[in-house]
C-alpha positions as CSV (number, residue, x, y, z in Angstrom):
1,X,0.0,0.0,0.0
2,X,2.6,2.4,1.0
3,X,4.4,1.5,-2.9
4,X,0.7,2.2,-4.3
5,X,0.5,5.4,-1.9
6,X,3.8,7.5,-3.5
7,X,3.3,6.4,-7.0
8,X,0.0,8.1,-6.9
9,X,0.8,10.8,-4.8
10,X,4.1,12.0,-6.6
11,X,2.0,11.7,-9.8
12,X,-0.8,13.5,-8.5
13,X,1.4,15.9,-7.1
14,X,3.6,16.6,-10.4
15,X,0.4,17.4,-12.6
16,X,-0.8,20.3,-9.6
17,X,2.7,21.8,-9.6
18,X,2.8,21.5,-13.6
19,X,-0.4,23.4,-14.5
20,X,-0.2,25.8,-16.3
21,X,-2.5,29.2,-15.7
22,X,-2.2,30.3,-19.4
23,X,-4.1,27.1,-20.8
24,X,-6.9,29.1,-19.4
25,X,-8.2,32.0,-22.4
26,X,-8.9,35.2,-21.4
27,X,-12.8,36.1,-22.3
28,X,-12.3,39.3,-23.5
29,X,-9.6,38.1,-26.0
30,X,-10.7,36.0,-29.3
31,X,-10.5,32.2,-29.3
32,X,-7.5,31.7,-31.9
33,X,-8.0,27.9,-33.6
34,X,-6.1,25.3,-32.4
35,X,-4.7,22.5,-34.2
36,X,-3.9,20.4,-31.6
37,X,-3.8,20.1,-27.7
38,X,-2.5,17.9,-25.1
39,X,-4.6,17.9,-21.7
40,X,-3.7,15.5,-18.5
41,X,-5.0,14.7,-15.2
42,X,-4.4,12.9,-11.9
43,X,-6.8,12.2,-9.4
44,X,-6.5,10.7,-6.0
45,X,-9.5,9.5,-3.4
46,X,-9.2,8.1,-0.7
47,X,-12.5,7.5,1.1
48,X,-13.6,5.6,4.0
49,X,-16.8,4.5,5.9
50,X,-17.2,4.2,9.8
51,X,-19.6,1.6,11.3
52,X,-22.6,0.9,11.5
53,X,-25.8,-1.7,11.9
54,X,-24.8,-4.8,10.1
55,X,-26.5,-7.8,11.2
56,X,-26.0,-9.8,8.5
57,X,-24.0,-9.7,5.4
58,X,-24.4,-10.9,1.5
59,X,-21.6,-11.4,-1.8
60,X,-22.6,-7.6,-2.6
61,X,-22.7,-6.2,0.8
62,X,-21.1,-2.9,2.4
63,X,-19.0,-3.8,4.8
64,X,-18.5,-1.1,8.1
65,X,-15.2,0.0,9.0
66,X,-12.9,0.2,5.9
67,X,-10.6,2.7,4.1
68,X,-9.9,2.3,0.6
69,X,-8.3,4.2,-2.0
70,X,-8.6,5.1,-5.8
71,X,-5.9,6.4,-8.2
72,X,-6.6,7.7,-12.1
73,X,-4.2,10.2,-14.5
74,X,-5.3,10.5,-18.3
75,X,-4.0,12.2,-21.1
76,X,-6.2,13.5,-23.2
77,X,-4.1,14.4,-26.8
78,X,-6.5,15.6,-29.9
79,X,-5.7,17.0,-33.4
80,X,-7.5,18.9,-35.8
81,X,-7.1,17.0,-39.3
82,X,-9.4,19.4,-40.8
83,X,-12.0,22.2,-40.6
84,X,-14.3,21.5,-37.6
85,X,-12.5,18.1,-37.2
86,X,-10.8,16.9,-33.6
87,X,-9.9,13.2,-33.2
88,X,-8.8,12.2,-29.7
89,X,-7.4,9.8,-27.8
90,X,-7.6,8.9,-24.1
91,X,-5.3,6.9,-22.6
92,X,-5.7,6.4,-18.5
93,X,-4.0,4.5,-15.8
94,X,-5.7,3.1,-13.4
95,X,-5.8,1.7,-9.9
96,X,-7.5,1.4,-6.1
97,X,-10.5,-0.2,-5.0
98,X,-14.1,0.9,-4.1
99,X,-15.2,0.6,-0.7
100,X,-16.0,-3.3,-0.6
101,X,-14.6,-3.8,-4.1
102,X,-17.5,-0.7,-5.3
103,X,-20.4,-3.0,-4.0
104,X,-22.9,-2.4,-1.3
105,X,-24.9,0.6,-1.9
106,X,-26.8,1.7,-5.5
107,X,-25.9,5.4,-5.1
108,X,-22.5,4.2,-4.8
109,X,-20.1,6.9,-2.7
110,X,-17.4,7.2,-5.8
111,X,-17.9,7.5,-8.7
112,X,-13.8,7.4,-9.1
113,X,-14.3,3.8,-8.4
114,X,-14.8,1.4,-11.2
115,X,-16.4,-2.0,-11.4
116,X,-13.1,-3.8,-12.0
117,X,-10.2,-2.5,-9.0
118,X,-6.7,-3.9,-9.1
119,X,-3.7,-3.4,-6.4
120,X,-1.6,-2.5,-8.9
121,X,-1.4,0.5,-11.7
122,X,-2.4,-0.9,-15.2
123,X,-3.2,1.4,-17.9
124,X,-5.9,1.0,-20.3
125,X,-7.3,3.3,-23.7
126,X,-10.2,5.1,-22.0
127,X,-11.5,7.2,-24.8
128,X,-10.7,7.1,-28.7
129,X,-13.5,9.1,-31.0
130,X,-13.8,11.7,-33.4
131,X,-16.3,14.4,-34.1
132,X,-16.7,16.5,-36.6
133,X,-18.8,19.9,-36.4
134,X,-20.7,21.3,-39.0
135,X,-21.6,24.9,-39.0
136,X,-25.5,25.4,-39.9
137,X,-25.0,29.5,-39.2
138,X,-26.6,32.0,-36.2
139,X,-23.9,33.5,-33.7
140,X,-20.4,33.1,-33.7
141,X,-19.3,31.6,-30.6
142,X,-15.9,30.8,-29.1
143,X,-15.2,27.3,-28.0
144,X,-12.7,27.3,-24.9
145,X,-9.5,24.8,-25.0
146,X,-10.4,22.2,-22.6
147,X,-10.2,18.4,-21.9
148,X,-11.3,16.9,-25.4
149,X,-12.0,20.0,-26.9
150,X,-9.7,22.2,-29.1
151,X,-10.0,26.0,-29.0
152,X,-12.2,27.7,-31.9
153,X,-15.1,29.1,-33.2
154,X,-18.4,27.4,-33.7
155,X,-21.9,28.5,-34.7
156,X,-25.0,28.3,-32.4
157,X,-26.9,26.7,-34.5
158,X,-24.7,23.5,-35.8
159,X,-24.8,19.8,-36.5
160,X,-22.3,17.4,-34.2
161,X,-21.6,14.2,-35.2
162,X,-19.2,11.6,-33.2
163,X,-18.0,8.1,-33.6
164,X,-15.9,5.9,-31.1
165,X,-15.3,4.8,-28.0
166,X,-16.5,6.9,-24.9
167,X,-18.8,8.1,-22.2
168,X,-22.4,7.7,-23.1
169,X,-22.2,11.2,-20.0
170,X,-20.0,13.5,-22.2
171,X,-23.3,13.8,-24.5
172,X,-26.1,13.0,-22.8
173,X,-27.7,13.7,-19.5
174,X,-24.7,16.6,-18.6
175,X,-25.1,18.7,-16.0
176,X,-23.3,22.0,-14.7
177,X,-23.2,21.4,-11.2
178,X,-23.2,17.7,-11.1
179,X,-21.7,15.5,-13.5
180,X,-17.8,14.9,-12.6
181,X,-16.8,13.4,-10.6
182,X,-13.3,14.7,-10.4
183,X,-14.6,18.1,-9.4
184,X,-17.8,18.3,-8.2
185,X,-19.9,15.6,-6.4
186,X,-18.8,11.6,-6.1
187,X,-22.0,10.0,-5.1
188,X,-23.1,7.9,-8.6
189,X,-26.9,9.0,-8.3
190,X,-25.8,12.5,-7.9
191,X,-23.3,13.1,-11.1
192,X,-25.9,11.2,-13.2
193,X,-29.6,10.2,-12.9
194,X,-29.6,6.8,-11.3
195,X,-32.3,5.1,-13.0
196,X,-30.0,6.1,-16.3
197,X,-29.0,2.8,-17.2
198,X,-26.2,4.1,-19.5
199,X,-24.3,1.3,-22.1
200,X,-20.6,1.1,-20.6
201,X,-18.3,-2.1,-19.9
202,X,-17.5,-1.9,-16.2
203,X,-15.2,1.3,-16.7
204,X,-17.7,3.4,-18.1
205,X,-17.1,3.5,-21.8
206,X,-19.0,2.3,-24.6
207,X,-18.5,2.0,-28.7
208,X,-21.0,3.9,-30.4
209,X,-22.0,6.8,-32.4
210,X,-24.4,10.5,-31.4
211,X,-25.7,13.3,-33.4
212,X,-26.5,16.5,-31.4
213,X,-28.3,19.2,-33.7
214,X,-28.3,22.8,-32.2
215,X,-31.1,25.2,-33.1
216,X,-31.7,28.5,-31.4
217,X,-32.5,27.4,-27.8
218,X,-32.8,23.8,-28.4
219,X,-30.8,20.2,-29.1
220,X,-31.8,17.4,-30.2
221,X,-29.2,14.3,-29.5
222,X,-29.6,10.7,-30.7
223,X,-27.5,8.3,-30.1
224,X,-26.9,4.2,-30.9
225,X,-23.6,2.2,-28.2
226,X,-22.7,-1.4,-27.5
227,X,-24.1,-2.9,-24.4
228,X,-21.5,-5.3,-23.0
229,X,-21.5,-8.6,-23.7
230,X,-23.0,-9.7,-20.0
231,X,-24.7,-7.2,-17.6
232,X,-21.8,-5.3,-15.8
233,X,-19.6,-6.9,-18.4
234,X,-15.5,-5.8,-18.8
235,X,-15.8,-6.8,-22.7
236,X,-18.4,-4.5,-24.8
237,X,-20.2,-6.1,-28.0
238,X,-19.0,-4.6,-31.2
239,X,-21.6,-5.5,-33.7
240,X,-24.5,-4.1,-32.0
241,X,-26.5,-7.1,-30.9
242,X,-27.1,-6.2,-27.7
243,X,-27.4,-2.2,-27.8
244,X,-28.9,1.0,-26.0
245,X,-30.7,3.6,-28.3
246,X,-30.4,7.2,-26.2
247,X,-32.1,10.4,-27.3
248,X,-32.6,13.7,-25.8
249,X,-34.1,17.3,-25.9
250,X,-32.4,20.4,-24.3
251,X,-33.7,24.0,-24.3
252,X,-31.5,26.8,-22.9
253,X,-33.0,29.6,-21.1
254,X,-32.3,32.4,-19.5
255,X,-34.2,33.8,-16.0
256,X,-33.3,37.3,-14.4
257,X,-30.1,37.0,-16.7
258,X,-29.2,33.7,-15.3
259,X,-28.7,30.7,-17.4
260,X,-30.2,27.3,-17.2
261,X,-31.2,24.5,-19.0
262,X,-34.0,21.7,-19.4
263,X,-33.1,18.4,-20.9
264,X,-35.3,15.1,-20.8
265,X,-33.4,11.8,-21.7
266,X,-35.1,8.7,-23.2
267,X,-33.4,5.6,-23.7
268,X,-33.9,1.4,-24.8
269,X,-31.3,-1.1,-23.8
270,X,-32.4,-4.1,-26.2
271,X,-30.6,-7.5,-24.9
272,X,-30.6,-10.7,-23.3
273,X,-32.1,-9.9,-19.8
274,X,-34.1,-11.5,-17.0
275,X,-37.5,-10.2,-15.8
276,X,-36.5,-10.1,-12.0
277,X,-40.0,-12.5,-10.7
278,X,-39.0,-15.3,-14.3
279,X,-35.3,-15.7,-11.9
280,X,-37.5,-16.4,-9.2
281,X,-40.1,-18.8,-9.9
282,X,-37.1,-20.8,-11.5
283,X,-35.4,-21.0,-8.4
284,X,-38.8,-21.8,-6.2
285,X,-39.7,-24.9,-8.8
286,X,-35.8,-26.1,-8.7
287,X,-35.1,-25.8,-5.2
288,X,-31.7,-23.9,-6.2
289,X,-30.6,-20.2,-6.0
290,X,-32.2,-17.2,-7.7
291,X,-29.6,-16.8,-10.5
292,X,-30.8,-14.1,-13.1
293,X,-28.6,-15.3,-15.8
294,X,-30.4,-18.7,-16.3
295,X,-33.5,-17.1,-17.2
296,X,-32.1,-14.1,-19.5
297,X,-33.9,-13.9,-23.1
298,X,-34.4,-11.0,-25.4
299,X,-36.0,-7.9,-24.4
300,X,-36.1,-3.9,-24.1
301,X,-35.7,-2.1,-20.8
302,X,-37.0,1.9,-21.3
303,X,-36.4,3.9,-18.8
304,X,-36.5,8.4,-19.1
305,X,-35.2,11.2,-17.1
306,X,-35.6,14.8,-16.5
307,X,-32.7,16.6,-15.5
308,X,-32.6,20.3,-14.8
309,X,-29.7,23.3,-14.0
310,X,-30.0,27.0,-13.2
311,X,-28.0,29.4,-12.2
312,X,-29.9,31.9,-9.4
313,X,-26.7,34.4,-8.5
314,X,-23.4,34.7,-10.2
315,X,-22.1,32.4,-7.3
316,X,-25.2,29.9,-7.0
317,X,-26.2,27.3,-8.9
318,X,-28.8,24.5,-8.5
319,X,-30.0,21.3,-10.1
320,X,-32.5,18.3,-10.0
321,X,-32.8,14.9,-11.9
322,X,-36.0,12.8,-11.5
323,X,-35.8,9.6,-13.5
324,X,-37.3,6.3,-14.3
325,X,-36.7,2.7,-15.4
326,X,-38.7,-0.4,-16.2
327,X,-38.0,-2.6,-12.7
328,X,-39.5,-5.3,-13.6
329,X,-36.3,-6.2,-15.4
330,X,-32.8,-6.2,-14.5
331,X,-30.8,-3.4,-15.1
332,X,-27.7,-3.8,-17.4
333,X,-24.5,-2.1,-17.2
334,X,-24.7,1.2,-14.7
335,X,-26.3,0.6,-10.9
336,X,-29.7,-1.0,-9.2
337,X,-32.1,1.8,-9.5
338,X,-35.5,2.1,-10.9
339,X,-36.3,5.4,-9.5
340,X,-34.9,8.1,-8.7
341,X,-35.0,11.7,-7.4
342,X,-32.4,14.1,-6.9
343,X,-31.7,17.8,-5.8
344,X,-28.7,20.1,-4.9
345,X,-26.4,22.7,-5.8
346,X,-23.1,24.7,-6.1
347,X,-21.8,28.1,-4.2
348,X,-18.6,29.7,-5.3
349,X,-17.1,31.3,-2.3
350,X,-16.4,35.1,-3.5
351,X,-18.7,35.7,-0.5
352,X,-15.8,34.6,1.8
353,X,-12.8,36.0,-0.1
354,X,-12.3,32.4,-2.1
355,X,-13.4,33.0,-5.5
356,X,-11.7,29.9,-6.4
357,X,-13.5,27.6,-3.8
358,X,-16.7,25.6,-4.5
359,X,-19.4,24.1,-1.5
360,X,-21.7,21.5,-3.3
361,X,-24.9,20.2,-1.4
362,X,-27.1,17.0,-2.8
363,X,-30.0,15.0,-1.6
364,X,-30.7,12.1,-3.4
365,X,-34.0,9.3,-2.9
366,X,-33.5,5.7,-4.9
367,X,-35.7,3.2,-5.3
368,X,-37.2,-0.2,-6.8
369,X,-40.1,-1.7,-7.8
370,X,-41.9,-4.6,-5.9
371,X,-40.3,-7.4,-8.4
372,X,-36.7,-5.8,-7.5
373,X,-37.4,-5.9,-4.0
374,X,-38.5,-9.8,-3.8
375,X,-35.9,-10.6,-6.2
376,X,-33.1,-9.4,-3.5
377,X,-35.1,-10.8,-0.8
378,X,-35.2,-14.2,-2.6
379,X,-31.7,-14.1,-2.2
380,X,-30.3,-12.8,-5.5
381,X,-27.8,-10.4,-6.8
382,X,-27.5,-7.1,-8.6
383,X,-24.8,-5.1,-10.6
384,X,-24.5,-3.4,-7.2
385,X,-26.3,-4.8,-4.9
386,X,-27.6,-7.8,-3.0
387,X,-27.4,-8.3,1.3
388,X,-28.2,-12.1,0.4
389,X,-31.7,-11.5,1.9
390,X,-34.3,-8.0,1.6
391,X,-36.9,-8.7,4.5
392,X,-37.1,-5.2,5.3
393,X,-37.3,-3.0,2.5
394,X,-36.9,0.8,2.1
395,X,-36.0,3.5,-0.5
396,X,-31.9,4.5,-0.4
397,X,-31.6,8.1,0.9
398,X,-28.5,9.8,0.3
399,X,-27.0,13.4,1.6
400,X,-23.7,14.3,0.1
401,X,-21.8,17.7,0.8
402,X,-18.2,19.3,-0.3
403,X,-15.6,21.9,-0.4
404,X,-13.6,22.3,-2.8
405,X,-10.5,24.1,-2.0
406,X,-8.4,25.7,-4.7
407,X,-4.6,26.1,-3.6
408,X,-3.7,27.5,-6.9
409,X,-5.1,27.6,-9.9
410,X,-5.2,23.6,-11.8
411,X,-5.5,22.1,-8.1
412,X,-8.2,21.2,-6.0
413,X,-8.2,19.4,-2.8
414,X,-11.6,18.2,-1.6
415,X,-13.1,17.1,1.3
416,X,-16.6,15.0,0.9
417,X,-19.3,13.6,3.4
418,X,-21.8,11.4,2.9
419,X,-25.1,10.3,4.5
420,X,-26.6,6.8,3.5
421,X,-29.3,5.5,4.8
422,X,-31.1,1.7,4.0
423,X,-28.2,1.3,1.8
424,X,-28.6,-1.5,-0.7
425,X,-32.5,-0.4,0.4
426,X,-31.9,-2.5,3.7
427,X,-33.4,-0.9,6.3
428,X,-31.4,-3.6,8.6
429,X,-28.2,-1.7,7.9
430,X,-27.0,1.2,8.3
431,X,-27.2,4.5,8.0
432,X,-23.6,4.6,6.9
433,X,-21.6,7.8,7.4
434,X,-18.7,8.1,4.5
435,X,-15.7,10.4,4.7
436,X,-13.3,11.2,1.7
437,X,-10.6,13.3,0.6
438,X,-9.8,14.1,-2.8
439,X,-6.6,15.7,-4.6
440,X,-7.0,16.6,-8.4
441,X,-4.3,18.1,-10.6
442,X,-5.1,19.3,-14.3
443,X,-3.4,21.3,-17.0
């Protein structure tokens, strides 16, 4: 651990020292076209969770009293072959564990924490995709250098096509104030809407392709990824016979000269799943134990959000997400929610002399249907979760809070509480009271 502990940290630490202040543009200067751009990251959490009521325990269980820690540092490289062209690449290494291997709760506490943790630092292609933006005329508007994004010019209304491996989140379902979780809040029903049951393998990455047309006020995004091969699957299909369809509407707006935006998210995961009571009745007529996988056979699972941002003051911001899924089936590749509602916000401290600084508040409710519920009691298993038995069920409520201190400018250090309570909607457990630390570095 203490190897693992100064290879992250003097990585960590070398990016915040390294950042560089100009890469940021000044706004009243125009946005000169790059070519090219090289971006990198490191981020460090370590995160830990006191004890608390645990009577009995099952294979995807949160267990009290534990530490663990989680390591990442991308590059992010993109070039410009032509007019309104990038092409990037992503290459990350990773390493750490989730608290109890990232099992235990739906609204998981970090979202730094993959599906798949390893002792050691491996390194694996994160991101590779291109995307090419075509110009359909209305203002000029400057485009910022940033992570995956070269500096230019686009127009507001335009056409956005791109094609490769990544997030399903850098398109749809983005959010202001909550949607990384590298600088804002960790909890996974916070950053994204929980009952979004996005196409990823168990890093969070999928093939696929999305169109986003911009017109006036509104977008319109469609977009066609891989499921992986198995639910919560390291290996993603390729040919697109198990897939997610995803589309969504966005109009901008603008309130007492505060902006803000409305988007609603639809999507269909078409694969081979198991309707949650089918995995049940097996086991009951065999005598053996609920196992999803034996009754899986080809079917859709809809699901929709609503997910909303405003800005109220120059230093305040707010959000909520409310979302949906069909729980009568199992969910696929993100986390064991079928409901979902979720509120907070974001205050820049300029009040208190730290422009720089950020305090983010969230309050999230999950939940599942009745199916769900006697699957888990039955004894069965989820992406996320399963105590082994469910004879007391009750929705997941989760608090989360932060400050984000800025040092110097390209370095945050962040301290993060979090409230569970029912987690893994046990209401035999628990609450579980989650502490973390993170330190980000970026240029």
């Amino acid at each position: 651990m203490m190897t693992i502990w100064t290879f992250s940290s003097a990585v960590a630490l070398g990016l915040m020292l390294g950042a560089a202040p100009a890469a940021a543009q000044d706004a009243a200067q125009p946005t000169p076209t790059q070519d090219w751009a090289l971006h990198a990251q490191a981020t460090f959490v370590t995160q830990g969770v006191f004890g608390f009521a645990s009577p009995y325990e099952g294979p995807n269980s949160l267990a009290p009293h534990q530490v663990k820690e989680t390591f990442d540092a991308t590059l992010d490289a993109g070039v410009r072959p032509w007019a309104g062209a990038e092409l990037w690449v992503n290459p990350e290494i990773d390493q750490g564990f989730g608290l109890s291997n990232t099992l235990g709760a739906a609204g998981f506490p970090s979202a730094e924490a993959y599906k798949v943790g390893k002792s050691s630092p491996y390194v694996r292609l994160q991101r590779l995709f291109f995307r090419q933006t075509i110009n359909l005329g209305g203002e000029a508007q400057a485009v910022a250098s940033a992570a995956n994004q070269l500096a230019g010019t686009q127009t507001a209304n335009r056409l956005v096509l791109t094609l490769g491996k990544l997030g399903v989140g850098d398109v749809f379902d983005t959010n202001r104030y909550a949607h990384d979780p590298r600088g804002d809040f960790l909890n996974w029903s916070v950053i994204d809407a929980g009952s979004f049951d996005y196409a990823a393998d168990a890093w969070g990455y999928s093939y696929g392709v999305a169109a986003e047309w911009y017109q006036g006020p509104w977008a319109l995004r469609l977009g066609a990824f891989n499921l992986s091969k198995v639910p919560n699957g390291e290996t993603l299909e390729s040919d697109f016979s198990q897939y997610q369809l995803v589309g969504e509407i966005e109009h901008r707006h603008s309130i007492a000269g505060h902006a803000g935006a409305v988007r609603v998210t639809l999507f269909r995961n078409r694969g081979n799943f198991s309707r949650f009571d089918d995995a049940v009745a097996l086991a009951q007529a065999t005598g053996g134990p609920v196992d999803a996988s034996l009754t899986r056979r080809r079917m859709s699972r809809p699901g929709g959000d609503i997910n909303i941002e405003q800005e109220v003051t120059d230093t305040l911001g707010l959000f909520a997400r409310a979302g949906v899924a069909d729980g009568a089936i199992e969910p696929y590749d993100f986390t064991d929610i079928d409901r979902t509602a979720a509120l907070g916000g974001a205050l820049k401290g300029k009040s208190w002399g730290r422009a720089g600084d950020t305090v983010g508040f969230a309050a999230v409710v999950n939940g599942i249907s009745k199916a769900h519920e006697r699957y888990l009691n039955a004894g069965g298993i989820g992406v996320l979760v399963g105590d082994g038995k469910l004879p007391h069920p009750g929705p997941e409520m989760i608090a989360e809070a932060y400050y984000d201190w800025q040092p110097l400018r390209g370095t945050n250090i962040t301290f993060d509480y979090q409230f569970i309570a029912n987690p893994a909607y046990n209401r035999d457990r628990g609450p579980a009271n989650v502490l973390a630390l993170r330190l980000h570095g970026a240029f």
